[in-house]
C-alpha positions as CSV (number, residue, x, y, z in Angstrom):
1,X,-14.6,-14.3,5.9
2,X,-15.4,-16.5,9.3
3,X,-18.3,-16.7,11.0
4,X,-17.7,-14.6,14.1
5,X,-14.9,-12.5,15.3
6,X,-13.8,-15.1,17.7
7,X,-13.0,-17.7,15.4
8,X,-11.0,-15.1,13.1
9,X,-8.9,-13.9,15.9
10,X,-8.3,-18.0,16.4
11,X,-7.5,-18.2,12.8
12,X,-5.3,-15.6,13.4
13,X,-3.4,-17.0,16.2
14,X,-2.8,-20.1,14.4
15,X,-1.9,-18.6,11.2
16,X,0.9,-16.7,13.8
17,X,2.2,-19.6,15.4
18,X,2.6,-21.3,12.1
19,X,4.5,-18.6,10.5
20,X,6.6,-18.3,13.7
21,X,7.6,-22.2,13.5
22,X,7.9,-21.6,10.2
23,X,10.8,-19.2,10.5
24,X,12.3,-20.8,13.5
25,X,12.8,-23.7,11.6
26,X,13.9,-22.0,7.9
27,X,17.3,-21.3,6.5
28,X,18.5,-18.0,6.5
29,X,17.9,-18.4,2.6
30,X,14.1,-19.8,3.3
31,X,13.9,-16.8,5.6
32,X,14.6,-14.2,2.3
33,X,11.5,-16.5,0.3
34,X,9.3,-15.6,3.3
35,X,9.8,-11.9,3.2
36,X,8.9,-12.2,-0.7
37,X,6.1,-14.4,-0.1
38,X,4.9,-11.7,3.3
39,X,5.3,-8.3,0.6
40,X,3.5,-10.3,-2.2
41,X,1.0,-11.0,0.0
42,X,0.5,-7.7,1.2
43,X,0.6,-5.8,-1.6
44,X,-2.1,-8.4,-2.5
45,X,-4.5,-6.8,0.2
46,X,-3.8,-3.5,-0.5
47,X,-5.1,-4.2,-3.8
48,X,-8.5,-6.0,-2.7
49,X,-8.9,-3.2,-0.1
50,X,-8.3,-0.3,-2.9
51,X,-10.8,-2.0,-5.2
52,X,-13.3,-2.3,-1.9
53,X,-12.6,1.0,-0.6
54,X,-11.3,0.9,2.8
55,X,-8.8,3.1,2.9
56,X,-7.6,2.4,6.3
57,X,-6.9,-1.1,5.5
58,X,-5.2,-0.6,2.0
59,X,-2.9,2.1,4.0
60,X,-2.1,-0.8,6.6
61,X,-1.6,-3.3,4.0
62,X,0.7,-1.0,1.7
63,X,2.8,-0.3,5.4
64,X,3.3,-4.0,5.9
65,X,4.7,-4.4,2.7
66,X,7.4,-1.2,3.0
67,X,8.3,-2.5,6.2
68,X,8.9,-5.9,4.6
69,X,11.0,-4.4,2.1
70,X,12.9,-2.2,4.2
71,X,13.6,-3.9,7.3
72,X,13.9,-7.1,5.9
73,X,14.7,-7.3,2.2
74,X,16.6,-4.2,2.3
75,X,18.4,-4.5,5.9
76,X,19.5,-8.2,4.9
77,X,21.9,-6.9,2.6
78,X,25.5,-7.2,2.9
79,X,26.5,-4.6,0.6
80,X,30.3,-5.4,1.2
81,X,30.2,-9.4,1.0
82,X,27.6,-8.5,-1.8
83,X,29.4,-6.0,-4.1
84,X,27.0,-4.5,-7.4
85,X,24.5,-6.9,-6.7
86,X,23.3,-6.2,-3.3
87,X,23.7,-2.2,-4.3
88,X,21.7,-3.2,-7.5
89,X,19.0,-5.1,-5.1
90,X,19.4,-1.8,-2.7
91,X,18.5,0.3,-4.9
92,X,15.1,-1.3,-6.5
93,X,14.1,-1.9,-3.1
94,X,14.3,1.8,-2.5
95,X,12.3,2.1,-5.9
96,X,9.8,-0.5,-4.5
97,X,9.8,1.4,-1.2
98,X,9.1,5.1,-3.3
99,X,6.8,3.8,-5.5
100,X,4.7,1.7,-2.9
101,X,3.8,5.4,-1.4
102,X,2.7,7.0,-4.6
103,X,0.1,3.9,-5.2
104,X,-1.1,4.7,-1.5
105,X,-1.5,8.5,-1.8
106,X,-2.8,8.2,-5.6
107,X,-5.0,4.8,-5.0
108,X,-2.6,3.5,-8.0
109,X,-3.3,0.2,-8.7
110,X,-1.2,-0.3,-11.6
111,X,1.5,0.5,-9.5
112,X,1.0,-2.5,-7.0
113,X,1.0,-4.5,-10.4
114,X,4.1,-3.1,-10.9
115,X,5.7,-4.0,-7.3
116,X,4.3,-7.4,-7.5
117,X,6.0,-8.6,-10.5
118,X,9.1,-7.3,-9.4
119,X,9.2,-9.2,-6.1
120,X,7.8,-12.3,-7.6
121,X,10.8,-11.9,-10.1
122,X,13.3,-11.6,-7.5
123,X,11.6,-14.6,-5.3
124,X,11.8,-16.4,-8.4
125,X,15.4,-15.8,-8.7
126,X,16.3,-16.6,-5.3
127,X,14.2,-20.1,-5.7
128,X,16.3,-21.0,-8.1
129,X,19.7,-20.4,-6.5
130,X,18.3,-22.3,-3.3
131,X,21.7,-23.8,-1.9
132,X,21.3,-27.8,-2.1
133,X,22.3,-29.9,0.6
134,X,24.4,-32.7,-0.7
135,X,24.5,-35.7,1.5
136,X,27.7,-38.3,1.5
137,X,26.5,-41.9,1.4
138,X,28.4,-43.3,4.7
139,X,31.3,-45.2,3.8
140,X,32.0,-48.4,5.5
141,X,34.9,-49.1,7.9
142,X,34.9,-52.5,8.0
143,X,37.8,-54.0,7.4
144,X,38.3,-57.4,6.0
């Protein structure tokens, strides 16, 4: 995709930093849209390296996205605060999570379809219940 190896591995770095700002700087809600967007992506690449063969990379790609899901998705649940929602949202992760390693062993594509529209559902979802930040026009206390 670049030229040389050097200027990828300085794409790289500035791809990292950006995300890192990014996420030093995002709401604890922005942070959940991330961890979609990170998966989505993922599974994304999995995809293009199933269809191109590498099997290394499509086993790497597949790994990134379980991790996403597990220790982020799935570990941000508060399953008390939360109630049949979050256990709902636990549970399809863990179905994301299962069927994320059947697409790996069986080079299932249809599969990473499958986990894609889910989590660009849920992201979705989430978007839309984005808390809004209401600012108060300043009053004025100047008497007359």
């Amino acid at each position: 995709m670049f030229g040389s190896s050097l200027s990828y591995s300085g794409a790289n770095a500035y791809s990292s930093v950006g995300v890192e700002t990014g996420i030093g700087a995002a709401s604890p809600h922005r942070l959940i849209v991330m961890l979609f967007d990170g998966a989505i992506v993922s599974i994304i690449a999995a995809r293009q390296h199933m269809k191109g063969g590498n099997i290394p990379a499509k086993g790497q790609a597949i790994s990134k996205a379980i991790a996403i899901i597990e220790n982020g998705l799935r570990a941000s649940l508060d399953k008390k605060i939360g109630g049949e929602i979050a256990l709902s949202l636990d549970s399809l992760y863990e179905y994301m999570r299962d069927r994320l390693v059947i697409a790996n062993l069986n080079n299932q594509s249809d599969i990473l379809d499958e986990i894609q529209r889910l989590l660009t559902d849920l992201k979705s979802a989430w978007e839309e219940i984005e808390p809004s930040i209401s600012v108060r026009p300043q009053q004025s206390n100047a008497s007359s």
